[in-house]
N, C-alpha and C positions, 0 to 999 in steps of 0.2 A: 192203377193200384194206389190204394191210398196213403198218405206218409204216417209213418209209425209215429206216433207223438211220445211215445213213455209218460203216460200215468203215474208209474207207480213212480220213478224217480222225481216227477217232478213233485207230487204228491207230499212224498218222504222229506224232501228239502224245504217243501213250506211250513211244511208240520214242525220240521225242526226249529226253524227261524219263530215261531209262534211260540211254542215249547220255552225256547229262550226266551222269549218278550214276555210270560206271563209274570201279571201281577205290574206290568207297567201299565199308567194310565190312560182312557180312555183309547181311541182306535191305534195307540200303539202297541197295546196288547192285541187286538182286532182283525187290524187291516193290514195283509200281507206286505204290500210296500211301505207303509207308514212304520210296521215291525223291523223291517230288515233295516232300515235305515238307522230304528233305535237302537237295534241289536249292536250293530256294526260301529255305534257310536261310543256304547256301553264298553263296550270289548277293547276297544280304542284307549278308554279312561282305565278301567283295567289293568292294561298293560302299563301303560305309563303309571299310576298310581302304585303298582305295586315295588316300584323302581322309589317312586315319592316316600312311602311309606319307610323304604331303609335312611334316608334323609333325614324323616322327620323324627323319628327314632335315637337317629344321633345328637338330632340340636336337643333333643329332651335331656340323653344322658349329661349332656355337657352341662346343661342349665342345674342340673342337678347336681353334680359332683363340685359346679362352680361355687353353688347354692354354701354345700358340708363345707368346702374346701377355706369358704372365707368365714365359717365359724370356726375353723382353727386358725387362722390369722395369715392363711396365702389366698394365692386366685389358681385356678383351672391352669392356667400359664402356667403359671412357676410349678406347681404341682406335677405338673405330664413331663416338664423336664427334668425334676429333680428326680421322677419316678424313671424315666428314660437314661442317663447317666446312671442313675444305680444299678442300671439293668432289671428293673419291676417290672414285668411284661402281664399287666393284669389287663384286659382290654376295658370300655369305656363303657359297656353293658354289665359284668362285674363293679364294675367302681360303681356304679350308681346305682344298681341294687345295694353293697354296701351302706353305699351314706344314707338311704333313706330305712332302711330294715335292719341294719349292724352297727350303729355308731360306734360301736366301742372298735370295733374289727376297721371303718374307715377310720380311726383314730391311731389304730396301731401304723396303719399302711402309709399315712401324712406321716407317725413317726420316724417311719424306715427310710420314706424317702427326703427328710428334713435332716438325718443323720450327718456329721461333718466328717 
């Protein structure tokens, strides 16, 4: 008797792996093991990158609230603590939409938190 291979599953699982690799170039879009290997690579970056992305997201806001925060005559430092002792609980995605779209409203907020 002869051994059942399954077609259609294996079929379905190349197709898939190709499916994903389109639009990469030359035989890694192509060639079934050249694909999975880029897939597998891809998917890899992926994952780590979208962990990277909330990283890189923070050093922007910071660069930027630093940026507003020393045209009012402090730095990012003094500002997060003088906002943190007040109890300003604004997070650092807010503040730096703020300073680049609202200056008058990041101006208020250096205010409150500059207060003696």
């Amino acid at each position: 008797m002869p051994r059942a291979r399954n077609n259609v599953a294996s079929r379905r699982r190349r197709r898939r792996v190709l499916t994903q690799a389109k639009g990469y170039w030359g035989s890694r879009s192509k060639i079934y093991t050249v694909a999975k290997h880029a897939v597998e690579k891809g998917l890899q970056y992926a994952y780590r990158d979208r962990r990277q992305r909330k990283r890189q997201f923070r050093r922007l806001w910071i660069i930027r609230i630093n940026a507003a925060a020393r045209q009012h005559g402090t730095t990012y430092s003094r500002l997060a603590g003088a906002l943190r002792k007040r109890s300003i609980q604004i997070n650092r995605k807010v503040l730096a939409d703020l300073a680049m779209n609202e200056p008058e409203a990041f101006a208020a907020v250096v205010q409150a938190a500059a207060q003696e």
